[in-house]
Structure formats: C-alpha cells, structure tokens
C-alpha positions as CSV (number, residue, x, y, z in Angstrom):
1,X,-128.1,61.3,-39.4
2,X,-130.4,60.8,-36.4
3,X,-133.4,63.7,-35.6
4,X,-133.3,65.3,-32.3
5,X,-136.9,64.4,-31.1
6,X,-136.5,68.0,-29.2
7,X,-136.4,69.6,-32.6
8,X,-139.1,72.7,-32.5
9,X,-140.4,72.0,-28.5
10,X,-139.6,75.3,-26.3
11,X,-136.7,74.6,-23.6
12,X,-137.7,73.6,-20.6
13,X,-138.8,76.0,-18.2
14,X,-136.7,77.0,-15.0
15,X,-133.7,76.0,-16.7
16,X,-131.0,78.1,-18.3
17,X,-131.3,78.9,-22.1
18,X,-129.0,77.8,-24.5
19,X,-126.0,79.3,-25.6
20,X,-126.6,81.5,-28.7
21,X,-124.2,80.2,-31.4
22,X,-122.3,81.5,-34.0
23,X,-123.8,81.4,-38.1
24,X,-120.4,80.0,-39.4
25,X,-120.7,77.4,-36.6
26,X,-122.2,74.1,-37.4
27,X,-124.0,72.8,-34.3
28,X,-122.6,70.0,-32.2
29,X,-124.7,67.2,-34.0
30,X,-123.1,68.3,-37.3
31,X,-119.8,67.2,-36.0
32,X,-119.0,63.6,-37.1
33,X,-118.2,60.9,-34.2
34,X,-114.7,59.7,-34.1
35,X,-114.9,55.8,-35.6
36,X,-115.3,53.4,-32.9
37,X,-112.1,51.0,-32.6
38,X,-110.9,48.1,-34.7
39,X,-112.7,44.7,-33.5
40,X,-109.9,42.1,-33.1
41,X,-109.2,40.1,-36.1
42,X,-110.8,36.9,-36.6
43,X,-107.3,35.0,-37.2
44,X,-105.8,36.6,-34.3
45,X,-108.4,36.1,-31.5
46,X,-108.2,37.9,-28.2
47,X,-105.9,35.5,-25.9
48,X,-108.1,33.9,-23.0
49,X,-106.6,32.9,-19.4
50,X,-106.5,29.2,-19.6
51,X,-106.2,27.0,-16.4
52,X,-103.2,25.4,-18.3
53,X,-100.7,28.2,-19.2
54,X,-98.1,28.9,-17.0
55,X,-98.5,31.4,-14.1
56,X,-96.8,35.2,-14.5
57,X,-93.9,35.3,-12.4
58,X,-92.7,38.3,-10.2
59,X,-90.4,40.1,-13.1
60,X,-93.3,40.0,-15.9
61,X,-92.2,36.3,-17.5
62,X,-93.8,33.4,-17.0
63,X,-93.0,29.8,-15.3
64,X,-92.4,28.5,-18.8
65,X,-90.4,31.0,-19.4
66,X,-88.5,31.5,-16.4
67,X,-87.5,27.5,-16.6
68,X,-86.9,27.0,-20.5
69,X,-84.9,29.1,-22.8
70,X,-86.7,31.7,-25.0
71,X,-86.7,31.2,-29.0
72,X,-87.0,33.4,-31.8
73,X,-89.9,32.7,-34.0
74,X,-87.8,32.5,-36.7
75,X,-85.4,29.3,-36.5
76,X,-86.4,28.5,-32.9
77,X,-82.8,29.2,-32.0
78,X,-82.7,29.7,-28.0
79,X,-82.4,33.8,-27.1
80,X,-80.1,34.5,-24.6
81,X,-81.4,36.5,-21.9
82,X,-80.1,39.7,-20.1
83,X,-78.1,37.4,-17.3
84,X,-77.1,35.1,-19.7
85,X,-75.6,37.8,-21.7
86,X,-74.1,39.3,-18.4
87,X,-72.6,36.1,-17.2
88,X,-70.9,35.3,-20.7
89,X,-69.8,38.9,-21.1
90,X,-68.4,38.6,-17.6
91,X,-66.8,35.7,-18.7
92,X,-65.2,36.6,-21.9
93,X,-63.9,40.2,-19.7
94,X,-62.3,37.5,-16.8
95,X,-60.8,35.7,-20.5
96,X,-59.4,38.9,-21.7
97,X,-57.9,39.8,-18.1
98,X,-56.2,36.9,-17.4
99,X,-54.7,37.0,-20.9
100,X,-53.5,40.6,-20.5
101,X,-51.9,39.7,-17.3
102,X,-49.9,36.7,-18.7
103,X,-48.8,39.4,-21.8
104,X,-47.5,41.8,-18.5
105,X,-45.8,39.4,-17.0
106,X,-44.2,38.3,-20.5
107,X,-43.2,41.6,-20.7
108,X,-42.2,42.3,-17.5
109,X,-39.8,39.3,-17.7
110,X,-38.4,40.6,-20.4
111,X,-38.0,44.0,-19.5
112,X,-36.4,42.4,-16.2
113,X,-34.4,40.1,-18.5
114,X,-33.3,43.3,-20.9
115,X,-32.6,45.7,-17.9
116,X,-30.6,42.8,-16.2
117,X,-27.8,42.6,-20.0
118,X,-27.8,46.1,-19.8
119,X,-26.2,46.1,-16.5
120,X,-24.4,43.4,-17.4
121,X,-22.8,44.8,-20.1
122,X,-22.2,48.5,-18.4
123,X,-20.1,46.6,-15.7
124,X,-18.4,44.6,-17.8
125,X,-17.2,47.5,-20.0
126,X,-16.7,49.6,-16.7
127,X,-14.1,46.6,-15.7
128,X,-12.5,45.9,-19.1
129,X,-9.5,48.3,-18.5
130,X,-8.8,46.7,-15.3
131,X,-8.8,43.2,-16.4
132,X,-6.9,44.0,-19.6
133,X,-4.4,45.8,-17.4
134,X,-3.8,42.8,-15.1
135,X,-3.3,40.2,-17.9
136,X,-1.1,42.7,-19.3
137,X,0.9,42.7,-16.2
138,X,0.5,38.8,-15.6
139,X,2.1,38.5,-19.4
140,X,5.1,40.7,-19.0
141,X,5.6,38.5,-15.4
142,X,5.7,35.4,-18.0
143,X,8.0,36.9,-19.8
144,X,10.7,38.2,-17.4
145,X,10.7,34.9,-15.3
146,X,11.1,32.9,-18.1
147,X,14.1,35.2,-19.4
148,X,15.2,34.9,-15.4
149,X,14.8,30.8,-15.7
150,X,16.5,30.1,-19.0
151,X,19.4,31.4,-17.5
152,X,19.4,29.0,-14.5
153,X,18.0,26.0,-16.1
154,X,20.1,23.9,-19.0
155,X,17.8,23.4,-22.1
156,X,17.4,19.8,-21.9
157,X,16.0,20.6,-18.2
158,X,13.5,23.0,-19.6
159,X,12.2,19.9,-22.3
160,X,11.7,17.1,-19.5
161,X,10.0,20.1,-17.5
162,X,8.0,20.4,-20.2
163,X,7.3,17.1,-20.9
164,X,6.7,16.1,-17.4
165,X,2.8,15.3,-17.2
166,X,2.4,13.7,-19.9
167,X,3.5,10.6,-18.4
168,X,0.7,10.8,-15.2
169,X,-1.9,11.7,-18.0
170,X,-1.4,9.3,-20.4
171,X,-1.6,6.4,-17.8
172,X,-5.2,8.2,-16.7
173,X,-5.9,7.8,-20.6
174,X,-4.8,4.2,-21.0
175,X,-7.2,3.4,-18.0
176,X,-10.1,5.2,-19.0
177,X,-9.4,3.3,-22.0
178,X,-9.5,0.1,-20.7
179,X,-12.5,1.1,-18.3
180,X,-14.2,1.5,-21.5
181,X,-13.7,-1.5,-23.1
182,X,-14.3,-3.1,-20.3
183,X,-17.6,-1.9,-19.5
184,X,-18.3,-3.0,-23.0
185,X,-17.7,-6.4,-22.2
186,X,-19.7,-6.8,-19.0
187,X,-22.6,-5.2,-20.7
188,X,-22.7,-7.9,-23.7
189,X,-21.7,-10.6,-20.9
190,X,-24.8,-9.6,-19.0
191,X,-26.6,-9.3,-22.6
192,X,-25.3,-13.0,-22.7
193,X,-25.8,-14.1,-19.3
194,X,-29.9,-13.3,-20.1
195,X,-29.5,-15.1,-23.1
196,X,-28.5,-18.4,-21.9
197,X,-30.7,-18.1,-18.8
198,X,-33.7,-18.1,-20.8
199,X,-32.0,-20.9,-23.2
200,X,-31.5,-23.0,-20.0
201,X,-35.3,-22.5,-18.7
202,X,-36.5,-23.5,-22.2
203,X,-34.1,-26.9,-22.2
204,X,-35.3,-27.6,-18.6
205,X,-39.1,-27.3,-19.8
206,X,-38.3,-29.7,-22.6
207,X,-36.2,-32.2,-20.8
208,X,-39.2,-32.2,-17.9
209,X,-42.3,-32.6,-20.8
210,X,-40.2,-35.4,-22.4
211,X,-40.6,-36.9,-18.4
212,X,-44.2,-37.0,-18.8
213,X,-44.9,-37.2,-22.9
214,X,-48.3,-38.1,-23.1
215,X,-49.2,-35.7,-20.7
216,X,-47.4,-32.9,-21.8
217,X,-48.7,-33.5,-25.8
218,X,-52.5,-33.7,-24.5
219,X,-51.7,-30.8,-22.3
220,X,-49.9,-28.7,-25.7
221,X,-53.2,-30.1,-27.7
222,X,-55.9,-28.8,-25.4
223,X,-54.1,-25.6,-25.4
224,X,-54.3,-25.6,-29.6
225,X,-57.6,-26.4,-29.0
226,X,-58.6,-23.7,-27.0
227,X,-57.7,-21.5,-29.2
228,X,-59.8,-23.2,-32.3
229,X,-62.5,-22.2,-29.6
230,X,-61.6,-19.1,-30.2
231,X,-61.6,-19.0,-33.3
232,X,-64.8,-20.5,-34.1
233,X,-66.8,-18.3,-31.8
234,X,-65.0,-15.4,-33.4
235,X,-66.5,-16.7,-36.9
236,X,-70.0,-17.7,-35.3
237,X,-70.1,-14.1,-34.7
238,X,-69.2,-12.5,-37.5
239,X,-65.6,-11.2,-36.1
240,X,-64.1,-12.4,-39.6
241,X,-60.3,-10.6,-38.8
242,X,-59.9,-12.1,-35.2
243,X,-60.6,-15.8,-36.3
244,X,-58.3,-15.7,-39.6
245,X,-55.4,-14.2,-37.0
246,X,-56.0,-16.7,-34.9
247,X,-56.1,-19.8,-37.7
248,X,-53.8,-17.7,-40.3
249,X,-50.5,-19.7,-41.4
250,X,-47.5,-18.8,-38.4
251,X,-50.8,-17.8,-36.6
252,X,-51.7,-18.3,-32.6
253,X,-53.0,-22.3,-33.5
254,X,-50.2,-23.1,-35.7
255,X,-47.8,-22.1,-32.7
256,X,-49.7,-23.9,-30.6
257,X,-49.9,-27.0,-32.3
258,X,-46.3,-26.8,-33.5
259,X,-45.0,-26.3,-30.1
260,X,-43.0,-28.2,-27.6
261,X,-43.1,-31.7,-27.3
262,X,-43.7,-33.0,-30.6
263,X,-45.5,-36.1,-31.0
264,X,-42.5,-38.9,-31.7
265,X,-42.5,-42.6,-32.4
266,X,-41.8,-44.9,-29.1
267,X,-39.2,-46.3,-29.7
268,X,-37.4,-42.8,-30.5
269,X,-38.5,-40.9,-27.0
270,X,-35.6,-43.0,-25.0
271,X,-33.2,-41.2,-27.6
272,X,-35.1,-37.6,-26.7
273,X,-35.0,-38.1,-23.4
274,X,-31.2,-38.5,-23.8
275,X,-30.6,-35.7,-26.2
276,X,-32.9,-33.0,-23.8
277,X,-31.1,-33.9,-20.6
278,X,-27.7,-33.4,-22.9
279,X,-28.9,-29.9,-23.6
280,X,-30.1,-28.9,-20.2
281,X,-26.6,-29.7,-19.1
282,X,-25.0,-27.7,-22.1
283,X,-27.6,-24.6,-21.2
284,X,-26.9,-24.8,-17.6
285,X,-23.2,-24.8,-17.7
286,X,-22.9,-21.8,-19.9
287,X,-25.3,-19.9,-17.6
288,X,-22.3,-21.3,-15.2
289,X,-19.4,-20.0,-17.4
290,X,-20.9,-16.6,-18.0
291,X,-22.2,-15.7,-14.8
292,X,-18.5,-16.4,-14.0
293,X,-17.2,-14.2,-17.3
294,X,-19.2,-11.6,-15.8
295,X,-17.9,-11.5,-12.3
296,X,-14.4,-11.6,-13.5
297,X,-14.7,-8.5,-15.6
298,X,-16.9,-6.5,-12.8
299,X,-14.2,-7.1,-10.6
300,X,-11.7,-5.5,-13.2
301,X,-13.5,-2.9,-14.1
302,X,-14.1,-1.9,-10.3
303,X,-10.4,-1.9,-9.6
304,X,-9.7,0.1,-12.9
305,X,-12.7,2.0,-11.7
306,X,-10.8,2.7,-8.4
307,X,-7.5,3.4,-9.9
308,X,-8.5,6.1,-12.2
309,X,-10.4,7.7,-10.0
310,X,-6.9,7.7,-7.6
311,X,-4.9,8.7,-10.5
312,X,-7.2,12.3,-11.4
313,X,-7.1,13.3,-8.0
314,X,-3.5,12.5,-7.4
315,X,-2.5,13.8,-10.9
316,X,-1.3,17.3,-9.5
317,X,1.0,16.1,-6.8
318,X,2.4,13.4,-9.5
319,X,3.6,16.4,-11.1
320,X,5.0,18.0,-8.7
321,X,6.8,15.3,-7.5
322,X,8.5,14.5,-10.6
323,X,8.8,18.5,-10.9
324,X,11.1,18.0,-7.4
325,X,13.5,15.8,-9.4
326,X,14.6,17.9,-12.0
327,X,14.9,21.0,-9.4
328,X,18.6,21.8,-9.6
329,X,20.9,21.0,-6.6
330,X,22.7,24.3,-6.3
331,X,18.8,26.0,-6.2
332,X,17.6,23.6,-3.4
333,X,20.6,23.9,-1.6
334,X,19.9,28.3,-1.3
C-alpha cells in the first residue's frame, strides 16, 4: 500500500482539525478500493460505428432489420416479429370465426329443420281424428249407395260398368306402344342415315381420285412422306416413342401409305373407274332410301304422337260417355 507523503507533518494552519477517530476503526486508507471493472474480452471486442452498417431506425431496429426478416443464431430460421405474430394471430381468430359461424348456421338449420317436424307432426296428430272420421263417413256412403244401386242395376250391368275403361285405356297402351317402337326405329334410321352419308362421301372421294390417279397417288405419297419427316426428326432428336408411333406397324405412315388410291396397273384403272362410279351410285341411293325411311316413320310417330296425347286428355269423357249407355231407361226418364 501507498505512504501518505503527509504522514507526521502538522495540519495545516487555519484549517479545521481532523476528526478524532475511533481505536477499533481502521482509517480510510486501510479500506480496500473496490476492483476496477472487467476490460472487454479480446474475442469479443467493443463494437465500433462503421460507415457501412445500417442506420438505427425510429423504434430501436435497424434499416437491415427493419427490411429483412430477423434469424435465430441457431438454424438461421427467420423470427417472426410482434406484427407478424399479430397479423397471423388475427388471421387464424378471422379462421376460427368464420368457421364458428358456418357451425351456427348448421345448427340453426337444423334446429329450424327439427322445430319445423315437430310442428308438423303436432298438427298432423291434432287432425288425425278428423280425417279418420271423414273417411269413415266417406266408407259407410260407399257402402249404402252400392247396397242402394245393386238393387236398381241388373248384375251383368254392374260387370260392363265395371269393365268400361278398360277399353279407352288399353288403346292409350297400344299407342304408347307403338310410339315406342317407333321411336326405336327412327333413332337407328337416323343411326343409319349417318352411316351411309359418310359411306357415300368416302365413295365420292374415291370415284373423284380415280378422275385424277397420278395426281391423287403423288398427293397420298407426299402426305406418307410428310409424316417420315416426322418421324425422322423425332429420332434425330432423341424422341424415341413419338417416331416408333409414327413408323410402328398399323401406325400413322402405314395408313398413309396404305390409303386411298392404290397404285394399279393401266390397263386395270378403266375397270376402277367403273367399279367406283358403281359404288357412289349404290352409296348415294341408300342415303336416298333412308332419308326417305326416316321421314316416313317421323311422320308416324308424330301422328301417334298426336293421338295419344288426344286419347289421355279425352280418356275421362270416353268413360263417361260409354257410362251414358248403360244408364237405365226407366232412371233417365225420372
């Protein structure tokens, strides 16, 4: 410890004397210092304002930090911040909201739906009596009048009575019937129709190439060889599936080549000429016979059409017509 250079020299004059202190004190320069503090570590030294780092922003953060998400030191996983964590919690509350209302109205419905039986049913059982008590009443009316009518009409009466709409509904059945069938048949006549309208296109192309052979076979073989084109730059670049379904056997250059006209001998193409005009003629005129077919049997299915139709809304007075007939004289006559 330091010696006081004062040590043993008498206190200055004209100034106040020092305080007298107690024997069990120590005096202050026995009193250790407290330890100065901790000098930064060496690994860890003192950050210095750089010109490059970011400038502090108002709340505390900094540029950097106010444009780029923070991460943890960790795994360098972004940290959300506070209004990140407000927005999302926001979000996930608007989530649950809209969630519980579509559970109220799903049970609101269906408290609706429940309350709306139950009043149903109350009702219903509040009428039952009634409507028990008028069929009741409707029944023993049955029951009198027929007692009342067996005793004016003869029995064979009573059967053609009962009989008597069976005739006016079995015609309605017989029609419907044929309505059905027929309907059937203009649908596979127009099925047909289509048929040999695309028959008699193809046999019009053929008779017309065989007009022009050369023509038509150089015009079939550039085609072909378009698609060898094709194919080759397919295989050129490496597009191995697309050129083997292009040049495969039954493939898109077999069809080609293989199609309409073939290449025939000279003295044959007089002969095909002949034979393609025949078939053109045959294709046409059974595009002419159906189309025909098929506006016979619209036609008969209209006027069946027609007639049922007449016959369901007539079939009420029929029966009361024929109902006339059978009325007794002496009942008319009262």
């Amino acid at each position: 410890m330091a010696q006081d250079d004062r040590k043993g020299q008498p206190p200055p004059t004209g100034g106040p004397s020092p305080a007298p202190t107690a024997p069990d004190t120590p005096g202050t320069r026995e009193i250790n210092a407290p330890p100065p503090p901790e000098a930064p570590q060496a690994s860890e030294p003192a950050a210095t304002e750089s010109p490059e780092q970011p400038a502090a922003t108002a709340d505390g953060g900094t540029e950097a930090s106010a444009s780029q998400p923070a991460t943890d030191g960790a795994a360098g996983a972004p940290v959300e911040s506070e209004s990140d964590r407000l927005r999302r919690e926001i979000e996930e509350a608007r989530q649950a909201l809209a969630a519980k209302e579509a559970e109220l109205a799903r049970v609101e419905t269906q408290r609706q739906a429940d309350e709306a039986a139950a009043k149903m049913v109350s009702d219903y059982s509040a009428e039952v009596p009634a409507l028990k008590a008028s069929e009741a009443e409707l029944r023993q009316y049955q029951s009198a009048e027929i007692s009342f009518l067996n005793e004016i009409l003869p029995t064979a009466t009573r059967a053609r009575i009962a009989e008597v709409h069976k005739g006016p509904e079995q015609e309605i059945a017989d029609i419907g019937a044929r309505v059905e069938q027929e309907e059937r048949e203009a649908a596979e006549t127009r099925q047909a129709l289509g048929d040999a309208r695309q028959a008699a296109t193809e046999a019009k192309d053929k008779a017309d190439a065989l007009k022009r052979p050369a023509a038509s076979i150089r015009d079939r073989i550039k085609r072909a060889d378009a698609i060898r084109a094709d194919a080759m730059k397919a295989s050129d670049a490496g597009r191995y599936a697309l050129a083997y379904w292009l040049v495969m056997p039954g493939g898109r250059l077999e069809q080609a080549i293989t199609a309409e006209p073939a290449i025939i001998l000279g003295e044959d193409l007089d002969a095909a000429i002949k034979a393609a005009a025949a078939g053109q003629k045959d294709a046409d005129d059974r595009v002419a016979k159906l189309t025909a077919q098929a506006s016979t049997i619209d036609a008969a299915l209209q006027k069946d059409r027609t007639r049922l139709a007449e016959l369901q809304r007539s079939l009420d007075a029929t029966v009361l017509a024929e109902l006339s007939k059978l009325n007794p004289q002496t009942a008319a006559a009262a």
